[in-house]
C-alpha positions as CSV (number, residue, x, y, z in Angstrom):
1,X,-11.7,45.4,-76.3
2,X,-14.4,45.6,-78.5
3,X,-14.5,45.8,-82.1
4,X,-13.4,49.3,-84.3
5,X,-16.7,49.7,-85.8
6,X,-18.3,49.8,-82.4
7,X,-15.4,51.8,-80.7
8,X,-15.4,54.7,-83.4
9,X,-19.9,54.1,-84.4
10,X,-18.8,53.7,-87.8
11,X,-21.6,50.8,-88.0
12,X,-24.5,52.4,-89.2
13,X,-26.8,49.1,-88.2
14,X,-25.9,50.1,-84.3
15,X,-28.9,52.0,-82.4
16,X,-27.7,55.1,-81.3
17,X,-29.4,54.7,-77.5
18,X,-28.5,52.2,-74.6
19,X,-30.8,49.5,-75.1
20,X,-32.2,47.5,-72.4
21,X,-36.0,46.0,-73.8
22,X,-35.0,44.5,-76.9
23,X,-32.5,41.8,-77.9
24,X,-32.0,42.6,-81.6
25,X,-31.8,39.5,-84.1
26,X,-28.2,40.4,-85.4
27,X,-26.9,40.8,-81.6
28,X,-29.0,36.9,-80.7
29,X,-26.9,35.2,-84.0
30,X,-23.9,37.1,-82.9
31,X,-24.0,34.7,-79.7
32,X,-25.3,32.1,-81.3
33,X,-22.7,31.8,-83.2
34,X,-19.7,32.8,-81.5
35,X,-20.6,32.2,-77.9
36,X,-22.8,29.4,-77.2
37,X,-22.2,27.2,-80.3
38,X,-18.4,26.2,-79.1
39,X,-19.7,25.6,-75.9
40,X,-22.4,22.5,-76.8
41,X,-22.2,19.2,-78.4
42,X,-24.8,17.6,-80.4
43,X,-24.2,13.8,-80.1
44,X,-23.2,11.4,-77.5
45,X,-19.3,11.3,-78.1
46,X,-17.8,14.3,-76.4
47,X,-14.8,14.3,-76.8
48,X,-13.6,17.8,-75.9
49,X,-15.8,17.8,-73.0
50,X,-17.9,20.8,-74.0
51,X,-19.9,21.6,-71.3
52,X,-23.7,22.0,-72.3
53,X,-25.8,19.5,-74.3
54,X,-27.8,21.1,-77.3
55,X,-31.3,19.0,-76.8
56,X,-30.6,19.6,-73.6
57,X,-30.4,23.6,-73.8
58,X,-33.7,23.2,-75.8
59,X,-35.8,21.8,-73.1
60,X,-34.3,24.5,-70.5
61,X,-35.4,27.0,-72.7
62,X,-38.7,25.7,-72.8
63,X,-39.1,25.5,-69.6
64,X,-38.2,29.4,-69.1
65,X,-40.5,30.0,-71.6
66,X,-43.1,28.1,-70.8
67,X,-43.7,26.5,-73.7
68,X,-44.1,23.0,-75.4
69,X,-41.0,21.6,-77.2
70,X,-42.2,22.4,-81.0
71,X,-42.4,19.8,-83.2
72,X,-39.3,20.3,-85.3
73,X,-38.4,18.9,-88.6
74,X,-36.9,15.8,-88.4
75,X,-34.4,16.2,-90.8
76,X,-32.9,19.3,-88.7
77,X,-30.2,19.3,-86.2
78,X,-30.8,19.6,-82.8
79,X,-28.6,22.9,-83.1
80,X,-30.4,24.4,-85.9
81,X,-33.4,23.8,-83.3
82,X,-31.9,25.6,-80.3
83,X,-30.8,28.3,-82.9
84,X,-35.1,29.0,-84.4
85,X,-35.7,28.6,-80.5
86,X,-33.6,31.8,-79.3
87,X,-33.9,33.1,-82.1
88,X,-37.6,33.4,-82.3
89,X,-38.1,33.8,-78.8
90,X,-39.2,37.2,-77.1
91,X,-36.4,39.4,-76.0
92,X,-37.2,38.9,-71.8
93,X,-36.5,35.3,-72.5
94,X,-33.5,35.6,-74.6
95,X,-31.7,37.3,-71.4
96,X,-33.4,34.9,-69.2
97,X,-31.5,32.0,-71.4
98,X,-28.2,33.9,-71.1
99,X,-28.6,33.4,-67.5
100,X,-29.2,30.1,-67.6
101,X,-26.5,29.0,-70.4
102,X,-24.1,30.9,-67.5
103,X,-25.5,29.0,-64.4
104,X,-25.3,26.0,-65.9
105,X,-21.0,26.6,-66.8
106,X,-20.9,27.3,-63.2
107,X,-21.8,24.0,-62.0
108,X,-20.4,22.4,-64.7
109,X,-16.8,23.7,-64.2
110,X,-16.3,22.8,-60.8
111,X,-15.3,18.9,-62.0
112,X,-12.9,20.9,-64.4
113,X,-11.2,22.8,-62.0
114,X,-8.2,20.9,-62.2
115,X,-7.3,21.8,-66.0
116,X,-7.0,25.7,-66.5
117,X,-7.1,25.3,-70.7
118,X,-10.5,23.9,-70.3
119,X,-11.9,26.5,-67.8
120,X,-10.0,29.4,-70.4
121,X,-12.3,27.8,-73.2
122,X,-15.3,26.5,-71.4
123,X,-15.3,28.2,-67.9
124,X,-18.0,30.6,-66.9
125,X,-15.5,34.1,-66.7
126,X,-14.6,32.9,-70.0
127,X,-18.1,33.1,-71.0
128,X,-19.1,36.3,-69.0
129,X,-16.2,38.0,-70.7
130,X,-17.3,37.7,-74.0
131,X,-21.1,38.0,-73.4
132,X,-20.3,41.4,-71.6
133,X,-17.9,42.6,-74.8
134,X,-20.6,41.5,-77.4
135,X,-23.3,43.2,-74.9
136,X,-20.6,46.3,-75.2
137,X,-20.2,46.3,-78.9
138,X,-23.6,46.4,-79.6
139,X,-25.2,49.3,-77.2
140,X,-27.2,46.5,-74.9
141,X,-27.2,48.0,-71.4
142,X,-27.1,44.7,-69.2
143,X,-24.0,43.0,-68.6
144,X,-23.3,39.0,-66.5
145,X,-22.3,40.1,-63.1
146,X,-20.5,37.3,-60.8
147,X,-23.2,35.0,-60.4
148,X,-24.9,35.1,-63.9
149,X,-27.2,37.5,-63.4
150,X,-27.9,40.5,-65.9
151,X,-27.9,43.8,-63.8
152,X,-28.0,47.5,-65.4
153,X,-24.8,48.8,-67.0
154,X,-23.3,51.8,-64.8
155,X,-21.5,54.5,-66.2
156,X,-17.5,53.5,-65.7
157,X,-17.1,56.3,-63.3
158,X,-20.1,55.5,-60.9
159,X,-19.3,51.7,-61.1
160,X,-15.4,52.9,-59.9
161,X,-16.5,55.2,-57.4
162,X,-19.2,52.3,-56.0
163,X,-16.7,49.6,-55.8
164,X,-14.3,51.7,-53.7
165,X,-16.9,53.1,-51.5
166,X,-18.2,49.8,-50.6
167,X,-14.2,48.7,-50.3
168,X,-14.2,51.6,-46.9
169,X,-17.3,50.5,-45.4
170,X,-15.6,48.4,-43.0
171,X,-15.5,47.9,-39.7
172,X,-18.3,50.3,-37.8
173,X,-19.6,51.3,-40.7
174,X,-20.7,47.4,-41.9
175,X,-24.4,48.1,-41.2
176,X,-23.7,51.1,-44.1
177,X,-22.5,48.1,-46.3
178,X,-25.3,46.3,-45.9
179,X,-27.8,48.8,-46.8
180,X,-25.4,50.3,-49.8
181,X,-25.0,47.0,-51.4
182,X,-28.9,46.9,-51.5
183,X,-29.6,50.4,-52.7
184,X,-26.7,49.3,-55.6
185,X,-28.4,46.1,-56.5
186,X,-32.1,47.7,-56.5
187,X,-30.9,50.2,-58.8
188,X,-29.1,47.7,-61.5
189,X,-29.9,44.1,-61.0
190,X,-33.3,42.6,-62.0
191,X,-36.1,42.9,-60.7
192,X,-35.6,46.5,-60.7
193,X,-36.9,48.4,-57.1
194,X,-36.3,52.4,-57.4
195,X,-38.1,52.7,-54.2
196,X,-35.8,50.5,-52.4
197,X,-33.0,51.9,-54.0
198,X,-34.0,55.6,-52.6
199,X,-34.9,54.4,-49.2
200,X,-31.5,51.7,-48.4
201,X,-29.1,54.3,-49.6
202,X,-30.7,57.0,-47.1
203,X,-30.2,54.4,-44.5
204,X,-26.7,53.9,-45.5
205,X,-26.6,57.7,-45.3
206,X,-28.4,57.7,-41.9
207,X,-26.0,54.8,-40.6
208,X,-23.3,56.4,-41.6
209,X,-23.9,59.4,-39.7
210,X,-25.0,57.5,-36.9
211,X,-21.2,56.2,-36.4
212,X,-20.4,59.5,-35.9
213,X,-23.5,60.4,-33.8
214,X,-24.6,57.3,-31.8
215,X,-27.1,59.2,-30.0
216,X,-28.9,59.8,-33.1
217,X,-31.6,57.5,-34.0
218,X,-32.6,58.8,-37.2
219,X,-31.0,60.8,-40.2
220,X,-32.8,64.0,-39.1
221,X,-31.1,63.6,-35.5
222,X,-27.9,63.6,-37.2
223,X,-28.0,66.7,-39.1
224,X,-29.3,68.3,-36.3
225,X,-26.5,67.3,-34.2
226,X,-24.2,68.3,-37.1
227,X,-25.5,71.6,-36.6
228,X,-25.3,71.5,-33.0
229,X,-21.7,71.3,-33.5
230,X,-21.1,74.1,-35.9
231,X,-18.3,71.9,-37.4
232,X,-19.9,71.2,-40.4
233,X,-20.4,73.6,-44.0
234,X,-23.9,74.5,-43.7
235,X,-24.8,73.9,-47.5
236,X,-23.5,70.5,-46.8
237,X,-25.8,70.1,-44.0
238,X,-28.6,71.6,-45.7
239,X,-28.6,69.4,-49.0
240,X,-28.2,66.3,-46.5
241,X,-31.3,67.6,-44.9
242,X,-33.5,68.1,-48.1
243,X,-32.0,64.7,-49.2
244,X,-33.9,63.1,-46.0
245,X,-36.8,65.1,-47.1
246,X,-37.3,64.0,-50.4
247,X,-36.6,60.1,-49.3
248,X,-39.4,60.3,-46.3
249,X,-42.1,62.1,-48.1
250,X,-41.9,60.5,-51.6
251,X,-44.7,58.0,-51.3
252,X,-43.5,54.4,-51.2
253,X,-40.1,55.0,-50.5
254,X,-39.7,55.3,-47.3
255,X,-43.2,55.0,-45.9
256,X,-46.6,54.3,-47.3
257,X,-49.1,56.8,-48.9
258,X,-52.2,57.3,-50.0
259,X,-51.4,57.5,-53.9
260,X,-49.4,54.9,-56.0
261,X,-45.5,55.6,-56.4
262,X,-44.4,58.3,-59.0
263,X,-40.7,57.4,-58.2
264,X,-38.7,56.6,-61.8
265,X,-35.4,54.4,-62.4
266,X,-34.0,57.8,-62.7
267,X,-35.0,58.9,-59.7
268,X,-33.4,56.4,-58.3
269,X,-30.0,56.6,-60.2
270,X,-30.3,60.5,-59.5
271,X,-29.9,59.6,-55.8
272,X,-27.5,56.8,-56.3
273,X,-24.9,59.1,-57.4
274,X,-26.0,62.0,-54.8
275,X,-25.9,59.3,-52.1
276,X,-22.6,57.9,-52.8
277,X,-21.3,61.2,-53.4
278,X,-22.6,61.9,-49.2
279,X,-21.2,58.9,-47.8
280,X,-17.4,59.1,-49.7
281,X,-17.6,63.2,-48.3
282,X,-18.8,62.1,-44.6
283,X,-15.8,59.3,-44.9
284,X,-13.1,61.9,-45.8
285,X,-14.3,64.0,-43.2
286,X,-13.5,61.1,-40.7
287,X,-10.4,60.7,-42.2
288,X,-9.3,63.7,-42.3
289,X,-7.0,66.0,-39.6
290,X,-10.3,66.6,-37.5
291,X,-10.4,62.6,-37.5
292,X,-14.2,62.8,-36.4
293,X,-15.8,66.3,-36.7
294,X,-18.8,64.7,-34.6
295,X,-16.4,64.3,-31.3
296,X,-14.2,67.2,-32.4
297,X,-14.4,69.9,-29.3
């Protein structure tokens, strides 16, 4: 849970807007200090088996950054030297560390497998956890996903109603799967791709409806079989038909153009949430007392 001055915005210091190109200086110490800093050790005895090597963390961090190791002073510890490091370095790079710090737990943990207290204080969920609850508390839109990579935070009731969509497509509808898991990870995982976002969640539309209508070899076949049959609202079919529309004119999306793409991240989220919306009504159609309305007489 995060903290009461972040739950109620009684800190005035917190921005009031999401904030995804920036990682501010108090939010950096924050997991300096009560993240990363339990999880390293300095010198060569060891002897609660942290997992990560300070000097060590340093070069990786150069290397992301491409950049020479800096000639510190040599009466400063090899942590206060990671600390001026991420501290000072530019926010893209900060994020592109918390990857890192995260990938390298994961390889790390697997010779620790065997003793649960040391993956609950040193295990990668552990530090995904409370990366994502300090990301939470202060208004940072990216949060650790499975595999240690920073994707877009989605408003709780999207990121419900996209896990248990992609929890039905099963069966027939695995080809939907594929192409929904895409248009998902275009839309919120770096590098960002609205284009691709708008054009694999019309083709988990399309497939979809192609379950239904196996004669039909493109979305526009399918809505005009679906009002062939007459078993369908015609609204419904109509806003599935401007849908297609939009995704095979826009240029880029769907085809090339002659002018660059004008297509935004909100564009894209816009037709996240009308595409999932499509597939989870086409799905309770199927399951419903009609069973199919594409076969239904």
């Amino acid at each position: 849970m995060t903290k009461f001055s972040s739950r109620f915005t009684f800190d005035p210091k917190l921005p009031k807007e999401t904030i995804f190109e920036d990682a501010p200086e108090r939010m950096r110490i924050a997991y300096l200090n009560g993240i990363l800093e339990p999880l390293t050790y300095s010198d060569r005895e060891n002897e609660a088996n942290r997992p990560l090597a300070t000097y060590g963390l340093s070069k990786q961090f150069c290397a992301i950054a491409r950049q020479e190791m800096p000639d510190f002073d040599r009466y400063s510890s090899v942590w206060d030297d990671l600390k001026w490091l991420i501290k000072e370095a530019s926010w893209f790079n900060f994020y592109d560390f918390v990857e890192t710090v995260g990938k390298n737990l994961l390889l790390v943990q697997k010779q620790f497998s065997y003793s649960q207290q040391w993956l609950d204080d040193y295990g990668f969920d552990s530090y995904r956890g409370k990366v994502n609850e300090l990301f939470s508390e202060d208004r940072i839109g990216w949060r650790l996903d499975e595999s240690s990579e920073l994707i877009r935070e989605l408003p709780k009731s999207l990121s419900t109603r996209l896990s248990a969509t992609a929890a039905r497509l099963q069966g027939p509808f695995e080809p939907a799967r594929e192409h929904y898991t895409k248009a998902v990870r275009y839309a919120s995982a770096r590098p960002l791709d609205p284009e691709n976002a708008i054009k694999e969640i019309t083709s988990a539309i399309e497939s979809v409806g192609r379950v239904f209508y196996p004669r039909a070899k493109t979305l526009g076949e399918v809505v005009k079989e679906m009002k062939d049959k007459g078993l369908w609202p015609p609204g419904i079919i109509s806003m599935i038909e401007k849908f297609y529309a939009y995704a095979s004119s826009e240029p880029a999306v769907r085809h090339g153009g002659p002018v660059s793409s004008r297509v935004a991240l909100s564009d894209a989220e816009f037709c996240l949430h009308v595409g999932v919306a499509m597939i989870r009504y086409l799905m309770e159609k199927n399951n419903s007392e009609q069973r199919n309305p594409a076969t239904s007489t």
